[in-house]
ZAMARTI-831557 format. One line per field, with one value per residue (C-alpha): x, y, z; residue in three letters. Coordinates in steps of 0.5 Angstrom, whole numbers, plus 2048, in hexadecimal, padded with zeros to 3 digits. Example, Ala and Ser with C-alpha at 12.3 -4.5 7.8 and 13.67 -1.06 7.14 Angstrom:
X	(819, 81B) .
Y	(7F7, 7FE) .
Z	(810, 80E) .
res	(Ala, Ser) .
END
This chain:
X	(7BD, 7C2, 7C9, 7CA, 7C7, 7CA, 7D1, 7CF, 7CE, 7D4, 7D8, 7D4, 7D6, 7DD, 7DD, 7DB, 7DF, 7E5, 7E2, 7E1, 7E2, 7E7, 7E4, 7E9, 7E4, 7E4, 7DE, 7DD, 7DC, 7E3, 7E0, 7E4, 7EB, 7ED, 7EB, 7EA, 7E3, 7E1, 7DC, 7DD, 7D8, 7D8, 7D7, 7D2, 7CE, 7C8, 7C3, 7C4, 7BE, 7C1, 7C6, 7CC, 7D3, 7D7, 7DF, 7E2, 7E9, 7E8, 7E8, 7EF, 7F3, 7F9, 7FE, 7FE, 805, 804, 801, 803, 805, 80B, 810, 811, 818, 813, 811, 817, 819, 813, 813, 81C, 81B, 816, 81A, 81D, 818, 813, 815, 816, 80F, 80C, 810, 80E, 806, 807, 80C, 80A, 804, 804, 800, 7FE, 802, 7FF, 804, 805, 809, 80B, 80E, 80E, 816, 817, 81C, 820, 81A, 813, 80E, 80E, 815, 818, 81A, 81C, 823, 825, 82C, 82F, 82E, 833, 834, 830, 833, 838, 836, 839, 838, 83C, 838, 83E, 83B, 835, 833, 82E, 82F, 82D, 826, 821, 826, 822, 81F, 825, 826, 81F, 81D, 823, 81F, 818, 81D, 81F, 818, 815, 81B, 816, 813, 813, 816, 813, 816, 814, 818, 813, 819, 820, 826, 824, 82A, 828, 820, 81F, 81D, 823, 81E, 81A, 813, 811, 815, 816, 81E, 822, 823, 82A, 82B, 826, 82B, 82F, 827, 827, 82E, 82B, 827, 82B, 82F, 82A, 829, 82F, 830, 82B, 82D, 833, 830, 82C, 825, 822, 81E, 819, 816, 816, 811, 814, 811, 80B, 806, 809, 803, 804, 809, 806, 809, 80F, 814, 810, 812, 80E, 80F, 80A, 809, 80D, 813, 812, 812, 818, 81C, 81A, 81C, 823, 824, 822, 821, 827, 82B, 828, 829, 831, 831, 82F, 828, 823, 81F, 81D, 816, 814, 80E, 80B, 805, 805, 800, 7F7, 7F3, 7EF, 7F5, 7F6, 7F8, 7FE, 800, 7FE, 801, 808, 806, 804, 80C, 80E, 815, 813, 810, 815, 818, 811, 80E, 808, 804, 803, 7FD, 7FA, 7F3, 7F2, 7EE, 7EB, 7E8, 7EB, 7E9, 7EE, 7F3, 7F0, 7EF, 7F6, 7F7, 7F2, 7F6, 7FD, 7FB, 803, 803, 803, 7FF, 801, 7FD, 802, 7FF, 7F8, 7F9, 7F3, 7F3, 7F2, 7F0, 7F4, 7F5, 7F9, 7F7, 7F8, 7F2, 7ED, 7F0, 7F0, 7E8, 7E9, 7EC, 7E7, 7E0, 7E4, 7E6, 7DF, 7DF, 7E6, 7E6, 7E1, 7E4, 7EB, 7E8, 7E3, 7E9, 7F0, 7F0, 7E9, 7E9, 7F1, 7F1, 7EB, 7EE, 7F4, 7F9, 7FE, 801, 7FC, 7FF, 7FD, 800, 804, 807, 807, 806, 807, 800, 802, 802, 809, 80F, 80F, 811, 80F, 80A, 809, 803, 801, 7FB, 7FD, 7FB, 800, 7FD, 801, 801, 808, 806, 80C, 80A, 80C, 805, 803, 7FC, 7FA, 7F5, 7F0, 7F6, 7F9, 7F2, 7F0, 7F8, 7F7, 7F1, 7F5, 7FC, 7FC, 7F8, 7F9, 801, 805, 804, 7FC, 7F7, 7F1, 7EC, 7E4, 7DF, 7D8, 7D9, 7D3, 7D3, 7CE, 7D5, 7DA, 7E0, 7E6, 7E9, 7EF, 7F2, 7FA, 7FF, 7FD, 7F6, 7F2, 7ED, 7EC, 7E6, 7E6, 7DF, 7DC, 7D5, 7D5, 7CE, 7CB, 7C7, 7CA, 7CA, 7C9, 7CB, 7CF, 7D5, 7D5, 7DC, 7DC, 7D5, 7D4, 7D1, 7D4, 7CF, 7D1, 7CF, 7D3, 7D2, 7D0, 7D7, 7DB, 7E1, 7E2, 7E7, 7E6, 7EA, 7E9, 7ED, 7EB, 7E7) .
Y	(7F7, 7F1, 7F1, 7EC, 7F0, 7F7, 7F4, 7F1, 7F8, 7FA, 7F5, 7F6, 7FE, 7FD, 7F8, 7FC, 802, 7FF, 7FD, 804, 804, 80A, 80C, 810, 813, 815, 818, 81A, 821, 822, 824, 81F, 81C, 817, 81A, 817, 817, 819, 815, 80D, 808, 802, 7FB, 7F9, 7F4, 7F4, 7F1, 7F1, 7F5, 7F8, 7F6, 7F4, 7F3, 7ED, 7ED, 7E6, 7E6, 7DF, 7DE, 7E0, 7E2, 7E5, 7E8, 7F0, 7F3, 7FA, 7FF, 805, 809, 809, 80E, 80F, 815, 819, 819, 818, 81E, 823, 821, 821, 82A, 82A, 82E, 829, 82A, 82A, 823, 820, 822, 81F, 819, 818, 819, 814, 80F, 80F, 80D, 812, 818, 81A, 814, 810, 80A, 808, 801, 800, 803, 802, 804, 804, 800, 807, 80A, 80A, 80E, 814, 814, 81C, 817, 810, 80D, 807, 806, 803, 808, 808, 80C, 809, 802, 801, 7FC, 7FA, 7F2, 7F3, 7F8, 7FC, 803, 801, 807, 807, 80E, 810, 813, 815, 816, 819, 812, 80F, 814, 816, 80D, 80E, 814, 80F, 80A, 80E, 80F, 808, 802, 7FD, 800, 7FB, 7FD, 7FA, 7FB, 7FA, 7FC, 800, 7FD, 7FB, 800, 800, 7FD, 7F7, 7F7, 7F5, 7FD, 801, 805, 807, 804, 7FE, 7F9, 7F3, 7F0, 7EC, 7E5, 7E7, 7EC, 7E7, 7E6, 7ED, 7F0, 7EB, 7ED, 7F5, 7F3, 7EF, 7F6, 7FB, 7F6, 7F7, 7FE, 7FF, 7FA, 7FE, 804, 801, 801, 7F9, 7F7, 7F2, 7F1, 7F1, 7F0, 7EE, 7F4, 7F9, 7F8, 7F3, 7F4, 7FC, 7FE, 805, 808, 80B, 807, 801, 7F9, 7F4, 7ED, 7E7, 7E3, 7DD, 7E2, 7E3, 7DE, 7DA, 7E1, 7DF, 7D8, 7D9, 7E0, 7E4, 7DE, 7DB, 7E1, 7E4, 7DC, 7DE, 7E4, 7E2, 7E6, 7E0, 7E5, 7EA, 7E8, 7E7, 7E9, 7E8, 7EB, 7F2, 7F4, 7F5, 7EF, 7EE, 7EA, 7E5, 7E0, 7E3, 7E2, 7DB, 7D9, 7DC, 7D8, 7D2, 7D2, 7CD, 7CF, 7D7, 7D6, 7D3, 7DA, 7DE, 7E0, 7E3, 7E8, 7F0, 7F2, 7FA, 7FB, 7FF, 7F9, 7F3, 7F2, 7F1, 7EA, 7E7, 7E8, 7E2, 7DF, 7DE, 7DD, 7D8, 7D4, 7D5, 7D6, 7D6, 7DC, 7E3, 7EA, 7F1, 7F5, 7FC, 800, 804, 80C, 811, 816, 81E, 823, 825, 82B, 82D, 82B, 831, 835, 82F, 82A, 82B, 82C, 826, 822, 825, 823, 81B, 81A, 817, 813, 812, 810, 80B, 806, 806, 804, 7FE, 7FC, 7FE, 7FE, 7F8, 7F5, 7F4, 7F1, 7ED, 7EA, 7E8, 7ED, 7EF, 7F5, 7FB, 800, 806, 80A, 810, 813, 81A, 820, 826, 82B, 82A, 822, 822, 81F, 819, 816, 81A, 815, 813, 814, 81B, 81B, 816, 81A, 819, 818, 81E, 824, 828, 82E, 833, 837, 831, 831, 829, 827, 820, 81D, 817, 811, 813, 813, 80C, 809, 80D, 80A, 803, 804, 808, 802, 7FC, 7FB, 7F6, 7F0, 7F0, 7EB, 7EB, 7E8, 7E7, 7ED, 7EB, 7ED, 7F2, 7F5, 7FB, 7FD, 7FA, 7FA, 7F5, 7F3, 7F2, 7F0, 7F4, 7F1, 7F5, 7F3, 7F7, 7F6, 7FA, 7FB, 7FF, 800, 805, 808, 808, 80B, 812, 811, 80F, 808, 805, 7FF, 7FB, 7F8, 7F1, 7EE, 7E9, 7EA, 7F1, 7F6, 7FD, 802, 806, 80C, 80D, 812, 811, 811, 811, 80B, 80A, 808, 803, 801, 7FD, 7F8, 7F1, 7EE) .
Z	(85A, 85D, 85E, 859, 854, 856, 855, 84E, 84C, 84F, 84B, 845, 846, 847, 841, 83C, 83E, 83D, 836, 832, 82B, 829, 822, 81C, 817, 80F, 80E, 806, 806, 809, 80F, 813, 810, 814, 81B, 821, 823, 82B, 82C, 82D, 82D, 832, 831, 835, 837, 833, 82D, 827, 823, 81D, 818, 81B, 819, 81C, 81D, 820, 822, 822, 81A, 818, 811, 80F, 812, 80F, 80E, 80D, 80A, 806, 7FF, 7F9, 7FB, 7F4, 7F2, 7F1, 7F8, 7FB, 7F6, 7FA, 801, 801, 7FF, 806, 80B, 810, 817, 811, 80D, 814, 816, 810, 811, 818, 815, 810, 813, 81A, 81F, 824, 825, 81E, 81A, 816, 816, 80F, 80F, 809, 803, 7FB, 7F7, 7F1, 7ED, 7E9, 7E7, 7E7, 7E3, 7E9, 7E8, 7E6, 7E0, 7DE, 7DF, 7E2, 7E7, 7E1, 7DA, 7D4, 7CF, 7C8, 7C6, 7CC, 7D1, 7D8, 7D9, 7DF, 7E2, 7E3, 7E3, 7E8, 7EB, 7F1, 7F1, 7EA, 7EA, 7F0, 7F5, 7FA, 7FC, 800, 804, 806, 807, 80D, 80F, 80F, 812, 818, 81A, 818, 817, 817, 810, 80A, 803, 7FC, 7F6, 7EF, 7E9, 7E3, 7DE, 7DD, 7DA, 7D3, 7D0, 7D3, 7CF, 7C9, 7C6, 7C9, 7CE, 7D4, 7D1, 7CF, 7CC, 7D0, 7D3, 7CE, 7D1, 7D1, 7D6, 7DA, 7DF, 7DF, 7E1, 7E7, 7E9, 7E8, 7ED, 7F2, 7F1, 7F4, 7F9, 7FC, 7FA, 7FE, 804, 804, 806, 80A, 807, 808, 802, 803, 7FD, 7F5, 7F0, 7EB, 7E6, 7E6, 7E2, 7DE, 7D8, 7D8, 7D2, 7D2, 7D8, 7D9, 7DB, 7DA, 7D7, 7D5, 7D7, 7D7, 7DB, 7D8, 7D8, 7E0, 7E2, 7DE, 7E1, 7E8, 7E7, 7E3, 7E5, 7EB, 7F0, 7EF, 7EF, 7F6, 7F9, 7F7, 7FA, 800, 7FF, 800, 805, 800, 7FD, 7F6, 7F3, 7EC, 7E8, 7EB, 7E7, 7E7, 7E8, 7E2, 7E0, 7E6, 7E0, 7E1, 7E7, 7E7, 7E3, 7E6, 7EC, 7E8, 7E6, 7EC, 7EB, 7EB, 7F1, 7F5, 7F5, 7F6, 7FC, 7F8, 7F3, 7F3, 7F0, 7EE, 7EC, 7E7, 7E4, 7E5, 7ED, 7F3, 7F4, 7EF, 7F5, 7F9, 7F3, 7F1, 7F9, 7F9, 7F4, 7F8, 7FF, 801, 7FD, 7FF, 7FC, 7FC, 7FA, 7F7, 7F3, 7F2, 7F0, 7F1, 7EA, 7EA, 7E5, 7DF, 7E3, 7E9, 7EF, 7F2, 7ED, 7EA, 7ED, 7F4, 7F2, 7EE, 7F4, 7F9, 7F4, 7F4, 7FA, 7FD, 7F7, 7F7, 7FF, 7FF, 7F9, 7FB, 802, 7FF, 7FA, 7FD, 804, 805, 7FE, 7FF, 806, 805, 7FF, 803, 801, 807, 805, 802, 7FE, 7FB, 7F5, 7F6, 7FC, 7FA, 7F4, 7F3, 7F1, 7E9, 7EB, 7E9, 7EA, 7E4, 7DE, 7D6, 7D6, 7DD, 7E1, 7E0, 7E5, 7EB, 7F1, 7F7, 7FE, 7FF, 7FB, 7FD, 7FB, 7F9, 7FF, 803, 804, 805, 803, 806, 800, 800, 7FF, 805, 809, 806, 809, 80F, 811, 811, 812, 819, 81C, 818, 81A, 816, 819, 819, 818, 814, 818, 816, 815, 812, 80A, 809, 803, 806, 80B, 807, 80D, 810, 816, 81A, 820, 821, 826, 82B, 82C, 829, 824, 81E, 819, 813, 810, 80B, 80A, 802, 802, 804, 809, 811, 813, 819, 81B, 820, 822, 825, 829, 82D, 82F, 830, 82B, 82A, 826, 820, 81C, 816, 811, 80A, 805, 80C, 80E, 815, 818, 81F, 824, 82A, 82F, 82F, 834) .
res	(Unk, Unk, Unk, Unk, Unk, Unk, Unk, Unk, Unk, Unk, Unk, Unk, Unk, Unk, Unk, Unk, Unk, Unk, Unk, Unk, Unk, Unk, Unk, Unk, Unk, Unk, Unk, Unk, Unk, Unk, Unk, Unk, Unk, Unk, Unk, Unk, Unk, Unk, Unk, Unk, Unk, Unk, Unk, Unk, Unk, Unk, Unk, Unk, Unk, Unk, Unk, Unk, Unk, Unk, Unk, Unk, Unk, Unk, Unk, Unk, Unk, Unk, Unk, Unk, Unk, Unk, Unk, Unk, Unk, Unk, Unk, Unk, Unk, Unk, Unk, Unk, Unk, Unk, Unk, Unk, Unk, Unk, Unk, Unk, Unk, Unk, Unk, Unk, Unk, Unk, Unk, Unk, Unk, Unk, Unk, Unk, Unk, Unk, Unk, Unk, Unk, Unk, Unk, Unk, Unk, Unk, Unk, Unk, Unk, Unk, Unk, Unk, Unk, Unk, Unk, Unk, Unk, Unk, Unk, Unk, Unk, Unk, Unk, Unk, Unk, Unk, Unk, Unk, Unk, Unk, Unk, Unk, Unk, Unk, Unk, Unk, Unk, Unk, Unk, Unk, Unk, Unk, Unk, Unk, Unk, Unk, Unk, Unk, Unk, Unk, Unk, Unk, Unk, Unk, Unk, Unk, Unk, Unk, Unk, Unk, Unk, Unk, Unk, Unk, Unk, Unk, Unk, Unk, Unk, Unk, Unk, Unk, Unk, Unk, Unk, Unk, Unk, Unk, Unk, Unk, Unk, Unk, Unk, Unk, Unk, Unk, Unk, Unk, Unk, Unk, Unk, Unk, Unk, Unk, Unk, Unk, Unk, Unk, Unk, Unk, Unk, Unk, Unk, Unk, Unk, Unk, Unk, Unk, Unk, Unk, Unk, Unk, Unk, Unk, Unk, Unk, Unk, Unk, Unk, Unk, Unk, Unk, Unk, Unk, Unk, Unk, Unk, Unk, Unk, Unk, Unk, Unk, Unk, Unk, Unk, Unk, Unk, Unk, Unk, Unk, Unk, Unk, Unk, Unk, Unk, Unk, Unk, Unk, Unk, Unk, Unk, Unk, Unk, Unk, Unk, Unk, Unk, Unk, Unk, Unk, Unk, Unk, Unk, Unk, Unk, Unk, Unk, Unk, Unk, Unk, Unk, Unk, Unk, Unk, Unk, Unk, Unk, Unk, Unk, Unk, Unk, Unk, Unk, Unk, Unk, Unk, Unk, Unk, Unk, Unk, Unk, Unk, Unk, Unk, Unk, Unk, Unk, Unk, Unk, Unk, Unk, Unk, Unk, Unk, Unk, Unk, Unk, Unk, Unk, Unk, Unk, Unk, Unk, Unk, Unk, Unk, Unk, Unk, Unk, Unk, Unk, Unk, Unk, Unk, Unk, Unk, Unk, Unk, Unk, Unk, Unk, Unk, Unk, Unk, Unk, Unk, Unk, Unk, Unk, Unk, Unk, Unk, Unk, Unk, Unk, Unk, Unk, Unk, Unk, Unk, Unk, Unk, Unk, Unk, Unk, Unk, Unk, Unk, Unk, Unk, Unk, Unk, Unk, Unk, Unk, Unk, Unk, Unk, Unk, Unk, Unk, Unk, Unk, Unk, Unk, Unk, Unk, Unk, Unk, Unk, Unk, Unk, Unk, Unk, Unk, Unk, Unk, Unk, Unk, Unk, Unk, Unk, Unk, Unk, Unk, Unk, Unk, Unk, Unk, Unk, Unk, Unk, Unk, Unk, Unk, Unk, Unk, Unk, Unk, Unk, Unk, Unk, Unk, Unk, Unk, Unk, Unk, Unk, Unk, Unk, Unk, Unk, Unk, Unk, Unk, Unk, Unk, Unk, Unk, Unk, Unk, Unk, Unk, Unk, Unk, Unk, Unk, Unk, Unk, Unk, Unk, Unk, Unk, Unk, Unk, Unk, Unk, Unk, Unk, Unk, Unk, Unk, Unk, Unk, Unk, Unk, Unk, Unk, Unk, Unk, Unk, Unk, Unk, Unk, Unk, Unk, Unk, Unk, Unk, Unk, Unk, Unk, Unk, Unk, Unk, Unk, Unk) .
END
């Protein structure tokens, strides 16, 4: 062997130490819930002969914003009774990054109150038929007060958190039935519900809690829940042009971001046509969409027609028994969570993303094992990605596996960069602003696969198990 070709080995050698893949793991039997794995595969100089997923950092897309849960009351209901060295603690597993942190980056509020609220309320009820036009009684303080005190607490630990509110439906006395549920906004209160808003804004800048963005109405098309409020896409967007966006412009909140539909994604048509109000959308920044119907790939559809509009994916619940979950349910739970693991990964984390969504949010932060707190005609199974037992135990489900596997990695400022699309290994890639790549890849069936990784010319081999996420992290090079 020459000197020359001793030194190219060394070279190699060197190179493909310094390229070793750090690899998180989910496996389906729950034998590894986001767990870092010992070994770590190492690109190398090799031949291609097997299947092979290619990740480009080259080819580039949007640029991710933050990935996280609703703190609906009810969570912050349940995590505020935790003793205080315990809530600190769970809050530093969820908010920050290091050691067992899972950096969550990106947190949904409700407006008043959602349907995981102990009851509904909004910051402005009067007594039937009294009204307050002038928002004397405007109360940001009304219902679910656990909630400011604990976002100053996930401030302290991340301030650069971003905060997205949606309102479930306007006091009553400005909609056309008097109440919580259905019924739509009378065109005359039209103008005082836009200084509602601009209010709890300010009320919450005033405890020094930024939102940065409202969508205009959850689920605008859904009259069943509790709250709820109907509005058609028309009546969006005349509100957006003649009431919200001009309101915010005088308050001097033009940074606050609106974004319409807020709903599933067999009804695109909606957003389309709030979008296609040129004056609407001088004052929005995008659409907010759920998948509880219809495919993902309506996203980019709606982004293919306005491509200087941004999509946020807030809302995907994952449903128990009808019994607690600390009886049937947990073993409901534990039957469900492979099947639960990997749809939420194909849809949520890389169907969102791929379709150009820059922020991803799963449903509800926490519950308790009865699935409470909500609303009379709330959701009655909607499982937390935490479970705070009244114990004070806290039991980590699924959505908090599936958030994990992008939230710790995939910091805010991000950018989704070219991965092959293979349907055999569902899987998306991005390049953070420290200079490591990450691939997320899910193994849909029961048998292993292997694979390679190819970066820059290098090939990596991987093994992952049938029904398993993983999650891979490496420098660029």
């Amino acid at each position: 062997m020459t000197d020359q070709t001793k030194l190219n080995n060394i070279n190699d050698l060197v190179s493909t130490t310094q390229q070793g893949i750090e690899v998180w793991l989910t496996r389906a039997d729950q034998s590894a819930l986001f767990q870092q794995q010992k070994e770590a595969p190492l690109f190398v100089n090799a031949t291609n002969d097997g299947p092979t997923l290619q990740v480009d950092a080259t080819q580039f897309f949007q640029t991710m914003e933050g990935f996280g849960f609703a703190l609906t009351g009810g969570s912050a209901l349940l995590i505020n009774r935790l003793p205080a060295l315990s809530r600190n603690a769970l809050l530093r597993q969820l908010f920050s990054t290091d050691g067992n942190g899972i950096g969550v980056s990106f947190l949904r509020l409700s407006i008043g109150a959602s349907d995981l609220s102990e009851r509904s309320f909004s910051y402005d009820d009067m007594p039937e038929g009294q009204t307050d036009p002038g928002l004397a009684h405007f109360n940001i303080e009304a219902g679910d007060r656990e909630v400011i005190p604990l976002l100053k607490e996930i401030l302290a630990i991340n301030p650069a958190i971003k905060l997205i509110g949606s309102p479930w439906s306007a006091p009553p006395w400005m909609k056309t039935n008097q109440s919580f549920i259905g019924g739509k906004l009378k065109p005359e209160y039209s103008q005082v519900y836009a200084n509602y808003l601009v209010m709890y804004i300010n009320s919450m800048n005033e405890r020094g809690i930024t939102i940065h963005a409202l969508t205009i109405q959850n689920e605008p098309l859904n009259e069943d829940n509790e709250p709820s409020m109907l509005m058609e896409a028309w009546e969006q967007a005349d509100f957006v042009k003649n009431h919200l966006g001009p309101a915010l412009r005088e308050a001097g909140l033009d940074r606050v971001e609106l974004f319409c539909w807020d709903h599933n994604c067999d009804v695109k048509e909606y957003p389309l046509a709030v979008l296609a109000d040129a004056e609407a959308r001088q004052f929005l920044t995008g659409a907010a969409w759920h998948l509880y119907a219809g495919d993902i790939r309506a996203v980019s559809e709606v982004g293919k027609a306005y491509p200087d509009m941004k999509m946020y994916f807030t809302e995907q619940w994952v449903g128990g028994a009808g019994g607690p979950v600390s009886a049937k349910g947990r073993d409901y739970l534990d039957a469900h969570f492979a099947a639960d693991l990997s749809w939420h990964t194909r849809n949520v984390i890389i169907g969102a993303t791929r379709n150009g969504c820059q922020a991803v949010l799963e449903w509800n932060l926490a519950s308790d094992p009865q699935y409470d707190p909500h609303t009379p005609r709330g959701c009655t199974n909607c499982v937390g990605a935490l479970t705070l037992g009244n114990d004070m135990t806290t039991i980590p489900n699924v959505s908090y596996y599936v958030i994990a596997h992008i939230a710790k990695f995939v910091r805010p400022g991000s950018i989704r960069i070219f991965s092959d699309d293979l349907d055999a290994l569902p899987n998306v890639a991005f390049a953070t602003p420290n200079g490591m790549v990450v691939l997320i890849v899910l193994n849909e069936k029961s048998d292993a696969q292997t694979f390679h990784i190819q970066f820059n010319g290098k090939l990596a081999t991987i093994v992952l198990e049938g029904g398993s996420v993983a999650t891979y992290v490496w420098k660029i090079f």
